[in-house]
mmCIF file of the C-alpha atoms, coordinates in Angstrom:
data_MODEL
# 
_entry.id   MODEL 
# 
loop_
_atom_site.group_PDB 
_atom_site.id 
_atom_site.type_symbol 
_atom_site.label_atom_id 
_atom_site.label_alt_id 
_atom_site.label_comp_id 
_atom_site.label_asym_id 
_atom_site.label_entity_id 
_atom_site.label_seq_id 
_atom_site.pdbx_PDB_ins_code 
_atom_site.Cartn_x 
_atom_site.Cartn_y 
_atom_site.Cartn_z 
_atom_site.occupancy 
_atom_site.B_iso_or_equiv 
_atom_site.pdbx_formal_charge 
_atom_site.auth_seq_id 
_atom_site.auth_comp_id 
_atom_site.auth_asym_id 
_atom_site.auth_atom_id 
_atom_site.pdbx_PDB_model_num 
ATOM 1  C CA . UNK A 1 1  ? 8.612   -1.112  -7.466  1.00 0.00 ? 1  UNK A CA 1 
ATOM 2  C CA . UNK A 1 2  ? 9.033   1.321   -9.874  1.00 0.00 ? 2  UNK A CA 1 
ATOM 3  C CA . UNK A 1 3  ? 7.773   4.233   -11.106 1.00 0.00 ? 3  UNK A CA 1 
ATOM 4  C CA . UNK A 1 4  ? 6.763   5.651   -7.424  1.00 0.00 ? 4  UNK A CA 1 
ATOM 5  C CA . UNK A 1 5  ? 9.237   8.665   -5.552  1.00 0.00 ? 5  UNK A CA 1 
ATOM 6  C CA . UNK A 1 6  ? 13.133  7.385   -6.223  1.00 0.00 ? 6  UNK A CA 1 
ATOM 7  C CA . UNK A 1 7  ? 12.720  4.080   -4.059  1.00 0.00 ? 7  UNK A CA 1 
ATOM 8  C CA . UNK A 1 8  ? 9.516   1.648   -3.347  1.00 0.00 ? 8  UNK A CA 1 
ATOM 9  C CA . UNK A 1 9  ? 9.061   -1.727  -1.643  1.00 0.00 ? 9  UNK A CA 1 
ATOM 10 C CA . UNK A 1 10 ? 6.640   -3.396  -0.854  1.00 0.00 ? 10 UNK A CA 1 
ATOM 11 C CA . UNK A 1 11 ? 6.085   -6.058  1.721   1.00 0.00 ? 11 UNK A CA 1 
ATOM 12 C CA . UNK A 1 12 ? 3.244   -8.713  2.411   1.00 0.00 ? 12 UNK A CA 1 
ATOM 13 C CA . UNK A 1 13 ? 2.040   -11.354 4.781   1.00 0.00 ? 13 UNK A CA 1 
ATOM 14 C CA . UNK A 1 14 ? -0.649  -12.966 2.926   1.00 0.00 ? 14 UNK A CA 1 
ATOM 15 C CA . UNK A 1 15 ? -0.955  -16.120 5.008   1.00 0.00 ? 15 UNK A CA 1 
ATOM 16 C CA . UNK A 1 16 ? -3.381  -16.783 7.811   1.00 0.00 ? 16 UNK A CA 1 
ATOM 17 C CA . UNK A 1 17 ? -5.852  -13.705 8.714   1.00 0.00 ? 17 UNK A CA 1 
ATOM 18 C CA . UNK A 1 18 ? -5.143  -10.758 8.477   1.00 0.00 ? 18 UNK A CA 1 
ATOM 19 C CA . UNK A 1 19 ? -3.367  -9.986  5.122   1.00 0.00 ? 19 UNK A CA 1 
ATOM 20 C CA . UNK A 1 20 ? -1.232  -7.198  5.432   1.00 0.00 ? 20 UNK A CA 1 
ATOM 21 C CA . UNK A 1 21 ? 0.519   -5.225  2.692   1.00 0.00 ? 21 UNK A CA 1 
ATOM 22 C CA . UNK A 1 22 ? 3.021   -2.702  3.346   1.00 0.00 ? 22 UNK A CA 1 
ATOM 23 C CA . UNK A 1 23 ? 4.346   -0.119  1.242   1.00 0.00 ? 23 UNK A CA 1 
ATOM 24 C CA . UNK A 1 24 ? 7.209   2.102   2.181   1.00 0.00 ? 24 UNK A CA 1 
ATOM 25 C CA . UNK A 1 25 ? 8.203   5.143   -0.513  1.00 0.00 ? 25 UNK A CA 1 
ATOM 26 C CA . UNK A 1 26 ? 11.598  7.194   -0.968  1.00 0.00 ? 26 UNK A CA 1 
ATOM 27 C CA . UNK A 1 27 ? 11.127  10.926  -2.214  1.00 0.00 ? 27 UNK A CA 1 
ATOM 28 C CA . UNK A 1 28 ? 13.676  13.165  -1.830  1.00 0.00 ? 28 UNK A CA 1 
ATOM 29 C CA . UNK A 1 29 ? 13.184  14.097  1.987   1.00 0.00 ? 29 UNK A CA 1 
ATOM 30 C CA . UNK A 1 30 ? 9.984   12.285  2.901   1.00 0.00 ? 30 UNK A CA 1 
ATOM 31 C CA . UNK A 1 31 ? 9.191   8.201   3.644   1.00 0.00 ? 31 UNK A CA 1 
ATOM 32 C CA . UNK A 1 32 ? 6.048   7.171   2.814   1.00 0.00 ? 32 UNK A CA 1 
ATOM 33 C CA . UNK A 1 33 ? 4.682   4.481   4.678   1.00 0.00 ? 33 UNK A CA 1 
ATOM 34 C CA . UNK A 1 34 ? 0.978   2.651   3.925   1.00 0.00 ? 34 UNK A CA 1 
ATOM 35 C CA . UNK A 1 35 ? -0.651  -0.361  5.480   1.00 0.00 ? 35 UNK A CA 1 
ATOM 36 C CA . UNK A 1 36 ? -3.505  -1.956  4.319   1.00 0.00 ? 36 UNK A CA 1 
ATOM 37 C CA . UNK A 1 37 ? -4.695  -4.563  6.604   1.00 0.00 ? 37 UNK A CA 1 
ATOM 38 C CA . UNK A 1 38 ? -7.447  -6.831  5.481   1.00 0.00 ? 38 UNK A CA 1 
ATOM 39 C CA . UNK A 1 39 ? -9.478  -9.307  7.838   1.00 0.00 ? 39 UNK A CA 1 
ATOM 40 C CA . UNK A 1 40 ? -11.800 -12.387 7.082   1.00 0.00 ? 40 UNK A CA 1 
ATOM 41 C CA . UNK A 1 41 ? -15.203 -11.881 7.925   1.00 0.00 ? 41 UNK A CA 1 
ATOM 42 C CA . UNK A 1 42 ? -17.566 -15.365 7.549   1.00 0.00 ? 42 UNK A CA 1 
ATOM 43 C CA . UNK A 1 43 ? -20.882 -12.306 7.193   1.00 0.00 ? 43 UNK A CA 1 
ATOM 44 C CA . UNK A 1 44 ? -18.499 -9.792  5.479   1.00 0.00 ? 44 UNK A CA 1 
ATOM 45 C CA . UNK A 1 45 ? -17.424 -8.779  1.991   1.00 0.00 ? 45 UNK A CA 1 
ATOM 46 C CA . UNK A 1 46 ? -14.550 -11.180 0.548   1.00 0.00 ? 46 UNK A CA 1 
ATOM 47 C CA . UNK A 1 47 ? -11.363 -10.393 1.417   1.00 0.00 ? 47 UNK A CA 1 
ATOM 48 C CA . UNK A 1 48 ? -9.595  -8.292  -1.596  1.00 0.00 ? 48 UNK A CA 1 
ATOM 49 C CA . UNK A 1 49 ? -6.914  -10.183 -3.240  1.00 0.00 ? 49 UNK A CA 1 
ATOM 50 C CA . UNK A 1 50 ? -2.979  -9.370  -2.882  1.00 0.00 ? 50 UNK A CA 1 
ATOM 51 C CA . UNK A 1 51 ? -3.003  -7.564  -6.393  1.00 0.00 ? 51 UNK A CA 1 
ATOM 52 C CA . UNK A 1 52 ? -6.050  -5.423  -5.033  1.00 0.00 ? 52 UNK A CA 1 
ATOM 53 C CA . UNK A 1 53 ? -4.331  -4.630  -1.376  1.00 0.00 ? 53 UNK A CA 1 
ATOM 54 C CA . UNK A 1 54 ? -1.190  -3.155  -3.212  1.00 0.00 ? 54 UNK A CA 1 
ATOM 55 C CA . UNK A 1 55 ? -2.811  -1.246  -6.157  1.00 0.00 ? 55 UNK A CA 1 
ATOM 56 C CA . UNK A 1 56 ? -4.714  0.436   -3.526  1.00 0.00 ? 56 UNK A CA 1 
ATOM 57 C CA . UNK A 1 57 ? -1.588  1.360   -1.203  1.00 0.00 ? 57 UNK A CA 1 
ATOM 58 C CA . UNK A 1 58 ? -0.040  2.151   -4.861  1.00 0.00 ? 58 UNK A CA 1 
ATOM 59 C CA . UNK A 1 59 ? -3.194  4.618   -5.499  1.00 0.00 ? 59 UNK A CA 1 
ATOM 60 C CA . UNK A 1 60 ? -3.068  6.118   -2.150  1.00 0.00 ? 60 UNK A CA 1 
ATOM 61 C CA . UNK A 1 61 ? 0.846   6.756   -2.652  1.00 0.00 ? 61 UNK A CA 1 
ATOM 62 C CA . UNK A 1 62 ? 0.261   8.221   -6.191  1.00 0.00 ? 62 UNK A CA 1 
ATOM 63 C CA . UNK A 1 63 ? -2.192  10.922  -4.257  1.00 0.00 ? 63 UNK A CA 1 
ATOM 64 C CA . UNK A 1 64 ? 0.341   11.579  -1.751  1.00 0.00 ? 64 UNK A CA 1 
ATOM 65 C CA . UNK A 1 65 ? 2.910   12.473  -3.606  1.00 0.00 ? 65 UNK A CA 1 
ATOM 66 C CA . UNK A 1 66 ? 0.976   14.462  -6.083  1.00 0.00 ? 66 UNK A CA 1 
ATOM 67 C CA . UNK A 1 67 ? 0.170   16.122  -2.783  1.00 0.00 ? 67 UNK A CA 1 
ATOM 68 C CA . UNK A 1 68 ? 3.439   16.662  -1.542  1.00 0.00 ? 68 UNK A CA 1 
ATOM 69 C CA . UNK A 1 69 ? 4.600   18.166  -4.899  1.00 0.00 ? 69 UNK A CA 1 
ATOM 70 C CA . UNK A 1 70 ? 1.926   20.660  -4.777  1.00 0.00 ? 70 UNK A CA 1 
ATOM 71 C CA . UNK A 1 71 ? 2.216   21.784  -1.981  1.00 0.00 ? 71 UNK A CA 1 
# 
């Protein structure tokens, strides 16, 4: 990925229940690491889609580092 700290990946398992995204960030001195985990419930919400799972772990990484930089 790019555009997040010097070095993103991403990883997913997206088959079966749950879905799992993982997100791991380089910057400078820290590693960043996010899971989102996302179970099927037959009463629940939908489950959010692949492209939903990582621009949330994306978002949450944005805030972090903006974070970090401040601080």
């Amino acid at each position: 990925m790019t555009g997040l700290g010097d070095r993103a990946e991403a990883i997913s398992e997206l088959t079966g229940t749950p879905h799992v995204v993982l997100l791991i960030v380089w910057s400078g001195n820290a590693v960043i690491q996010i899971t989102y985990t996302s179970y099927a419930s037959p009463s629940g919400p939908p489950m959010p889609t692949p492209a939903a799972q990582l621009a949330t772990a994306t978002a949450m990484a944005r805030v972090i580092l903006a974070t970090r930089i401040q601080a």
